[in-house]
TITORDO-412081 format. One record per residue: x, y, z of N, C-alpha, C in turn; residue in one letter. Coordinates in nm, 4 decimals, padded with zeros to 6 digits. Last residue first. Layout:
N
REC; n.u; n.v; n.w; ca.u; ca.v; ca.w; c.u; c.v; c.w; r
REC; X; Y; Z; X; Y; Z; X; Y; Z; A
...
//
This chain:
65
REC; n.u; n.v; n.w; ca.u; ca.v; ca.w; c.u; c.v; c.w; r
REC; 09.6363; 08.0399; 14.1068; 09.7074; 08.0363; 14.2201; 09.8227; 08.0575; 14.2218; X
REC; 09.3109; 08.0589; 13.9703; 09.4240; 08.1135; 13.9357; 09.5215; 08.0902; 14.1056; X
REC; 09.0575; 08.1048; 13.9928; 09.1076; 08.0059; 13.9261; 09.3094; 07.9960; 13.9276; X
REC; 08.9955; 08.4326; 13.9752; 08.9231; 08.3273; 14.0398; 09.0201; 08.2158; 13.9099; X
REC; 09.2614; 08.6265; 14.0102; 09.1936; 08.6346; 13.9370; 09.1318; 08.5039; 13.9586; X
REC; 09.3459; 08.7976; 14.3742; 09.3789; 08.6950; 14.2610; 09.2638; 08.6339; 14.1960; X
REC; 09.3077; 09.1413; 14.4360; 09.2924; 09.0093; 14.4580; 09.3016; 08.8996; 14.3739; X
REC; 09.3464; 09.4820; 14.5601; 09.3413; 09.3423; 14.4221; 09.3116; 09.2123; 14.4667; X
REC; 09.0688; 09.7015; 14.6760; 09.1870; 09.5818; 14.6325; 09.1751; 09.5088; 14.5473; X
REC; 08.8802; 09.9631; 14.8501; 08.9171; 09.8725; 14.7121; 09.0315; 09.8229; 14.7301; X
REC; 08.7196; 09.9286; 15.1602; 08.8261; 09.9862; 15.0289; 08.8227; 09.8907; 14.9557; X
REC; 08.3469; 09.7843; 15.1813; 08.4942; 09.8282; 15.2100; 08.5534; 09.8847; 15.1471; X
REC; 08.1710; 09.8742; 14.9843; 08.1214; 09.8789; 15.2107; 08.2801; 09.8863; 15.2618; X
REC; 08.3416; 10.0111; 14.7929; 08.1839; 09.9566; 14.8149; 08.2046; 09.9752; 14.9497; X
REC; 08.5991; 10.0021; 14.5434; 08.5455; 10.0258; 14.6876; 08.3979; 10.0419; 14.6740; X
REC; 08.6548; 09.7445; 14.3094; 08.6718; 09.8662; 14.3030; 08.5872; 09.9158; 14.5025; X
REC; 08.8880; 09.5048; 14.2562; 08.7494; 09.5134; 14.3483; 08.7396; 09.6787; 14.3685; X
REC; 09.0818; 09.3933; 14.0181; 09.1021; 09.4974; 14.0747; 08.9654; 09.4593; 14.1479; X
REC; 09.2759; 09.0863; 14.0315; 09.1544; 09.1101; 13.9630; 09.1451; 09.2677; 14.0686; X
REC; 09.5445; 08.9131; 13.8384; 09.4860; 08.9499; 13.9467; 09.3383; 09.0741; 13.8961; X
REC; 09.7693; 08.5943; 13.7459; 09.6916; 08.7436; 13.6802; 09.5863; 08.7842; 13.8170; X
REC; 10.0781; 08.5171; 13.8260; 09.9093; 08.5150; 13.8199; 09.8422; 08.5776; 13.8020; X
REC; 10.3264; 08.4634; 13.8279; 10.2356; 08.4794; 13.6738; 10.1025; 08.4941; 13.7003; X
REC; 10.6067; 08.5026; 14.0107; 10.4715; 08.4574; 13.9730; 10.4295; 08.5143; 13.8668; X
REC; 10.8879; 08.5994; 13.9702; 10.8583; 08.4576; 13.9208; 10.6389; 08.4286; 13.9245; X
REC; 10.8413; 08.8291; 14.2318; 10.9053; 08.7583; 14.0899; 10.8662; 08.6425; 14.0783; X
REC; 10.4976; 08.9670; 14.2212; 10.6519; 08.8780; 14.2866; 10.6571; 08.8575; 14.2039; X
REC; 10.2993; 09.1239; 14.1293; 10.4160; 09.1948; 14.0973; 10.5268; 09.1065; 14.1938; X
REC; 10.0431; 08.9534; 13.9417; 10.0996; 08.9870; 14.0457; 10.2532; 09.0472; 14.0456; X
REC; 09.8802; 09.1715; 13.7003; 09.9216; 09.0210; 13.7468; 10.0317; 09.1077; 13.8566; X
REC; 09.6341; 09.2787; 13.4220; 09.7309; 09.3152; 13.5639; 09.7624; 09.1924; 13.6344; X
REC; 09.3799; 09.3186; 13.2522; 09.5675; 09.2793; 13.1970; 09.6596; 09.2865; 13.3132; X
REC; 09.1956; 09.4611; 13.3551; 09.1424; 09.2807; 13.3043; 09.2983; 09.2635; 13.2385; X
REC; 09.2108; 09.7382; 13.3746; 09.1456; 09.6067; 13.5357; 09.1759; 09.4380; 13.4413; X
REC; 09.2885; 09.8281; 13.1718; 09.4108; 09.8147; 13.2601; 09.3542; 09.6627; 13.3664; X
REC; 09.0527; 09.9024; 12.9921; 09.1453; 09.8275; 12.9367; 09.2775; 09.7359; 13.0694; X
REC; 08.9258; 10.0690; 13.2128; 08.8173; 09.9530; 13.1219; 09.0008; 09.8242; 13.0921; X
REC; 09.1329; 10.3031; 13.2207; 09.0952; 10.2104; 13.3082; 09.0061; 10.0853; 13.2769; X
REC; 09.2590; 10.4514; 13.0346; 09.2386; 10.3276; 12.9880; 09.2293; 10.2495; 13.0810; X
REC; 09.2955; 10.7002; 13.1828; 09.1942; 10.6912; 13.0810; 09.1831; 10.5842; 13.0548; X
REC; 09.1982; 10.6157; 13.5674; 09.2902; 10.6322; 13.4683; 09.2160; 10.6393; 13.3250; X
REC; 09.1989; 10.6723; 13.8167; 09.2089; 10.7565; 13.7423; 09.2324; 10.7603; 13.6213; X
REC; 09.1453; 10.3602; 13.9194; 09.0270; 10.4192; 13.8687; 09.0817; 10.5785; 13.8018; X
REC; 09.4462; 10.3255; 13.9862; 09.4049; 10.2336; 13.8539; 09.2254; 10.3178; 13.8417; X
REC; 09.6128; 10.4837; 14.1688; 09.5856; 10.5746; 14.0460; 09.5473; 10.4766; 13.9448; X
REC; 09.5903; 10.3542; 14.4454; 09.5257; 10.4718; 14.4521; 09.5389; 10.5691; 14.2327; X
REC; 09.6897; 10.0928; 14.3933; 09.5478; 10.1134; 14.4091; 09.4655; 10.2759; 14.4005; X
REC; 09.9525; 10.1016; 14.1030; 09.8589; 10.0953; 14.2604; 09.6972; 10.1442; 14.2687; X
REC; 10.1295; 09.9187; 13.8563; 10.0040; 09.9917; 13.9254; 09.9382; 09.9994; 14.0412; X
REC; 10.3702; 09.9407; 13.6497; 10.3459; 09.9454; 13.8045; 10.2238; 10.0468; 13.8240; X
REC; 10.3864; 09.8123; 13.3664; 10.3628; 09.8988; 13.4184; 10.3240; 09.8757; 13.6001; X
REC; 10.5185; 09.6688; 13.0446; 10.4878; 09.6834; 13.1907; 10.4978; 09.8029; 13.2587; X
REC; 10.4737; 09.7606; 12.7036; 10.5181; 09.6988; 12.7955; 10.4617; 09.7663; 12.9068; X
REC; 10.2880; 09.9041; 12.5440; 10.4124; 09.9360; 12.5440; 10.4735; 09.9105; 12.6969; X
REC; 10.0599; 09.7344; 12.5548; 10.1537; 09.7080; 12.4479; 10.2416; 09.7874; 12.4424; X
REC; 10.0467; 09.6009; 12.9265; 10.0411; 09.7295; 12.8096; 10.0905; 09.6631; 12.6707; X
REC; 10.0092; 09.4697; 13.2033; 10.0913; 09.3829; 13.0370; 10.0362; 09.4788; 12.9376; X
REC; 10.0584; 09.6604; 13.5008; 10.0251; 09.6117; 13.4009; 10.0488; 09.5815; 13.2789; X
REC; 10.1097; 09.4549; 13.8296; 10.1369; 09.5026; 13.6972; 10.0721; 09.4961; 13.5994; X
REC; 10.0034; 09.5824; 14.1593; 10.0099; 09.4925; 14.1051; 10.0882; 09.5473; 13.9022; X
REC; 09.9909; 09.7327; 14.5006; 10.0152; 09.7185; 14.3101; 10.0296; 09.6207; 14.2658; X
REC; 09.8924; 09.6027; 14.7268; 09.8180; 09.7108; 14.7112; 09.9087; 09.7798; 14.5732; X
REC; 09.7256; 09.2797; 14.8497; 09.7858; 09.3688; 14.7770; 09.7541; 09.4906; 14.7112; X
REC; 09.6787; 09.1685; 15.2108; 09.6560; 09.2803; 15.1305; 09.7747; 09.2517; 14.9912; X
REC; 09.6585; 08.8121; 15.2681; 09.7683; 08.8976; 15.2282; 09.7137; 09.0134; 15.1437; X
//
């Protein structure tokens, strides 16, 4: 299952993030390691894969279901 936003837990609360504006960002360091999945009711925190041989995606944070 591609995901292509996920959310982020800011201290001025949540934020909708996609793939194409999480490397523009100034508090990109801070954003990749606070982001979780955007269904309701899940809680799983998710992990950004920045692009290499393939595009970049999120993917769920190892341990985590």
């Amino acid at each position: 299952m591609a995901v292509f936003e996920v959310i982020y837990r800011g201290p001025d609360g949540d934020e909708l993030i996609t793939l194409d504006s999480i490397e523009g960002r100034e508090d990109f360091e801070e954003v990749k390691y606070d982001i979780y999945c955007t269904t309701t009711g899940c809680d799983c925190r998710m992990e950004y894969v920045p692009r290499g041989i393939k595009v970049a995606y999120f993917k769920k944070w190892r341990g985590n279901d």
